[in-house]
N, C-alpha and C positions, 0 to 999 in steps of 0.2 A: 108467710115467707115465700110460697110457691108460686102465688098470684102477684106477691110484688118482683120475682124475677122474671117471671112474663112479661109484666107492664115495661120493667126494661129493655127487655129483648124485643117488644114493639115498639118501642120506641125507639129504640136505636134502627132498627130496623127502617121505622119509617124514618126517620132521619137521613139515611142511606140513601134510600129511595128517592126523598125529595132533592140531594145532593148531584145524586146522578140524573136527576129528570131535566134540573138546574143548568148541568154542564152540557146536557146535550141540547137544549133550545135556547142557550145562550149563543152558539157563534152563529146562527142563523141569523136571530136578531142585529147582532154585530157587522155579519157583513151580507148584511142586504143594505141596499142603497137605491134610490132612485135612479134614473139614466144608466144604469150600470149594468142591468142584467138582458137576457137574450141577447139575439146577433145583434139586436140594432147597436147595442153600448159597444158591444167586439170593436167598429168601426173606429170609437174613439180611446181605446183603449191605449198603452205605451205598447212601445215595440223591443224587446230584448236581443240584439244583435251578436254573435257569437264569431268571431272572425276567427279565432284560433282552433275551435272544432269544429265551425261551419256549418250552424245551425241557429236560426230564430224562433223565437215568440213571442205571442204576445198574449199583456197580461192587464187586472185590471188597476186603473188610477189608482185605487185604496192601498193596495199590494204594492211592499218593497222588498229588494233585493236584501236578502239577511249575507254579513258580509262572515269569510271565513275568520275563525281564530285558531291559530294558530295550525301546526299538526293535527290533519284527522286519526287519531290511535286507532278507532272504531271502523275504520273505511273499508269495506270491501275490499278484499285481492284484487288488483288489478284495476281499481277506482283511478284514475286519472285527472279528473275537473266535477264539480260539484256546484250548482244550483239551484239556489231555495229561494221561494217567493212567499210573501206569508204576509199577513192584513196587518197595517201599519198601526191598528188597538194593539194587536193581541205583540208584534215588533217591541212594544214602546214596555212591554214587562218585563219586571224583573224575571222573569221564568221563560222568557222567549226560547232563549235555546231548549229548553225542554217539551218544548211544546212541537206537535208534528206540523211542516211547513204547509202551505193550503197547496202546493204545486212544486215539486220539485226535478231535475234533472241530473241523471250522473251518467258520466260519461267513462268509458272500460276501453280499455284498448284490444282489439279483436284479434284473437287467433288464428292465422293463416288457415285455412281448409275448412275451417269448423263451421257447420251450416249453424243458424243460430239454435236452431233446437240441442242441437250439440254441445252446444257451446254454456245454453243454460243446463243442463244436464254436467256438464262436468264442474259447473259452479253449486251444484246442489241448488239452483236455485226453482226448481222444478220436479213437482211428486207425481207421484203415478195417479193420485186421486185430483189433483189440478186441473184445473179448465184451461184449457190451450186452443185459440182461435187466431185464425189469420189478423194481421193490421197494418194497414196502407201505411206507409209513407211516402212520399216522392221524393227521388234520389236515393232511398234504401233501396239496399239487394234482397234487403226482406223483413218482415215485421213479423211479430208476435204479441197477440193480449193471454196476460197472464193471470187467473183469479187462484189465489192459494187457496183450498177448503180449509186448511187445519189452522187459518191465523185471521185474528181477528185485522181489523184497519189498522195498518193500509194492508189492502191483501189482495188488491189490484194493481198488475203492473204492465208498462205499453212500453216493445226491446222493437228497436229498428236498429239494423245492421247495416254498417256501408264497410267496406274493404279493410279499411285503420280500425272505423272505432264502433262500439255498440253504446247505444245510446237506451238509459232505463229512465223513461218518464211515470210519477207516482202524482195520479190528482187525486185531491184529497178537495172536500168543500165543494160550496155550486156554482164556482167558477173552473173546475175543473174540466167538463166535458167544452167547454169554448175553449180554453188554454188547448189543450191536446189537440182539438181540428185544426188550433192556426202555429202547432209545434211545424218548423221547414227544416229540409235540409239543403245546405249549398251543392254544388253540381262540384267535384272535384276533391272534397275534402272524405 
């Protein structure tokens, strides 16, 4: 009796195992592409034009814009505009919305005086054990990379401040570190 509730508990066990080994080398597979990856693809990739917060990027051909529905309940304090870029496979499931986008943008309306460090700090969105390192943007008044220790992915996040608005970009996937080089902001917005 003792030996067959082992045999289960191996089994389920490896089961587990092979489940999550599954879900983690499967979106590689999915979205690796020919012509698409390093700079050189960057060049042919779409371009995401933002005219009402004043910010572009670009992102790759495979990658669609997931569209909102309805009220976000779940949105951050102070969340203002929200987008999400996500592999037009993984788009096309029934489970899309549950799934994390490969690239996402949100955009916060900034609080007068408040340097951004301040600003994440009064949003709790920043711990004392957190990695906090400078991050360029042109056109912000300031950037910040943020790695959370205490949470798993996404637990990297890139805040650039301009005057109005703060902007939290979340790459996720190995289109992420081209999406975030060719994130811009407009001069005025």
């Amino acid at each position: 009796m003792l030996n067959s509730s082992r045999r289960r508990v191996a089994t389920l066990m490896l089961v587990m195992a092979l489940a999550v080994l599954t879900f983690a080398v499967y979106p590689r597979r999915a979205w690796s592409f020919a012509g698409q990856g390093g700079t050189d693809g960057v060049a042919r990739w779409r371009m995401y034009d933002d005219k009402t917060y004043g910010f572009s990027i670009k992102y790759p051909r495979q990658f669609v814009i997931l569209p909102e529905k309805g009220e976000q309940v779940d949105a951050p304090a102070g969340r203002v505009y929200r987008v999400r870029f996500q592999d037009k496979k993984v788009a096309s499931w029934q489970t899309a919305d549950l799934e994390p986008p490969q690239f996402m943008i949100e955009v916060f309306k900034a609080k007068g005086g408040l340097s951004l460090r301040d600003w994440l700090e009064s949003a709790q969105w920043i711990g004392q054990s957190d990695t906090v390192e400078p991050f360029e943007v042109k056109g912000a008044r300031e950037g910040l990379s943020i790695r959370l220790m205490q949470q798993l992915a996404p637990n990297e996040f890139y805040y650039a401040a301009t005057e109005r608005y703060v902007f939290r970009l979340t790459p996720l996937g190995i289109h992420g570190p081209e999406m975030l080089a060719s994130f811009r902001l407009k001069p005025g917005k």
